[in-house]
N, C-alpha and C positions, 0 to 999 in steps of 0.2 A: 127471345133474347138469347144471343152467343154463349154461351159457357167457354172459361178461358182453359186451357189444357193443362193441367197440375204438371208442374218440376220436382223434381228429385231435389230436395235442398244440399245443400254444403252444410256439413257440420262444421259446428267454429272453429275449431281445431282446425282443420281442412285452408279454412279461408286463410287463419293466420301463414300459413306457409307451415304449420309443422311436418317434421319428418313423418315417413309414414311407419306406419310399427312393425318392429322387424319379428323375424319369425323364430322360432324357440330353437333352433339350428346356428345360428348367427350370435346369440345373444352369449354372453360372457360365460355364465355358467354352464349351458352345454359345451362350450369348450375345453373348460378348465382345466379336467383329467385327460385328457387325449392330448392337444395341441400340444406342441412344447416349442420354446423359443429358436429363429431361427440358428442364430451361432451359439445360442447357448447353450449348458445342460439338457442332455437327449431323456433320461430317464427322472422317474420321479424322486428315487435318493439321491440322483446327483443335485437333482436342484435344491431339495431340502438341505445336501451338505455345503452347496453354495451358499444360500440362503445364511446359512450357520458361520461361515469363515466371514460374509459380509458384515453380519452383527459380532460378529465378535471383533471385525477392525473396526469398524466404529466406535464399539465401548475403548478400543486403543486409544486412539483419536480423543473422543472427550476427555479419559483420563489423562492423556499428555497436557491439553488444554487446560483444564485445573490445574493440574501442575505449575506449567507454569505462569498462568494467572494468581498463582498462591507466591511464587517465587515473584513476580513485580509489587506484588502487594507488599511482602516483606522489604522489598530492596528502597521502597519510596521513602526520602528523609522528610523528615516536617518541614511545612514551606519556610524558604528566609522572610524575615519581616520586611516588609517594604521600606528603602532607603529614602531619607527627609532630602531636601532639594540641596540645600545647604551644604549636606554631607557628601550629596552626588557631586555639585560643582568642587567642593575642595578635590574629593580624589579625579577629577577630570583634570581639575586645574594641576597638583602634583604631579599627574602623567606627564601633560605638556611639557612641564618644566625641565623633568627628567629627560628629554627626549631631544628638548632645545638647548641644553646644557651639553649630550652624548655630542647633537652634531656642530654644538660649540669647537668641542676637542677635537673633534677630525678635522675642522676648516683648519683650526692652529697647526694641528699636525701636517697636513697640509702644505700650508704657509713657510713651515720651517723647511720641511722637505725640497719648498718650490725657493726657499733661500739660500738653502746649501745649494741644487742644482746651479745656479745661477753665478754664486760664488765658486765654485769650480770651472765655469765655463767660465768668466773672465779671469780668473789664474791662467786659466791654462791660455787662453789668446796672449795674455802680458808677455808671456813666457816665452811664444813664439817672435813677439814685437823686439825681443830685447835679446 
């Protein structure tokens, strides 16, 4: 009988596609004290003093933020009560009226102005006839 030739298996890990593990050179914490960012702070108190002006404009920032979230809170009046239909249509209907009355007066004024012109210009033809 054949004996079949053993394989090396695949760990599951392996199979899924995971990354393969990196080595303790690479990984974040042996970085941490040496690397430094590239345009940024070169040494370790500058970052820390960067580090420090950043949180400290942030606590800026929130406190502005409260601020003035305290100042819209204050400013907000209590809502109006909701207007009955009745009430709506009379002040809709008052506007109209108002508005059709206004360009009442101008048509008239209008009208008189376009009476006078008219009564001057035949004056003034009579005038010439005679």
């Amino acid at each position: 009988m054949a004996t079949k030739k053993k394989k090396a298996r695949k760990s599951s890990s392996r199979k899924k596609g995971a990354s393969k593990k990196r080595s303790a050179t690479k990984k974040r914490s042996a970085k941490k004290g040496s690397v430094r960012r590239r345009g940024g702070p070169r040494t370790k108190s500058s970052i820390r003093k960067a580090s420090r002006k950043v949180a400290r404009k942030a606590t800026r920032k929130v406190k502005k933020t409260v601020k003035r979230a305290k100042k819209a809170v204050a400013r907000k009046r209590p809502a109006k009560r909701k207007q009955s239909a009745v009430a709506r249509v009379k002040r809709v209907a008052t506007e109209v009226g108002a508005q059709a009355m206004d360009a009442g007066k101008s048509v008239v004024e209008e009208a008189k102005s376009m009476g006078e012109r008219v009564f001057d210009f035949t004056s003034e033809t009579i005038d010439k006839i005679t």
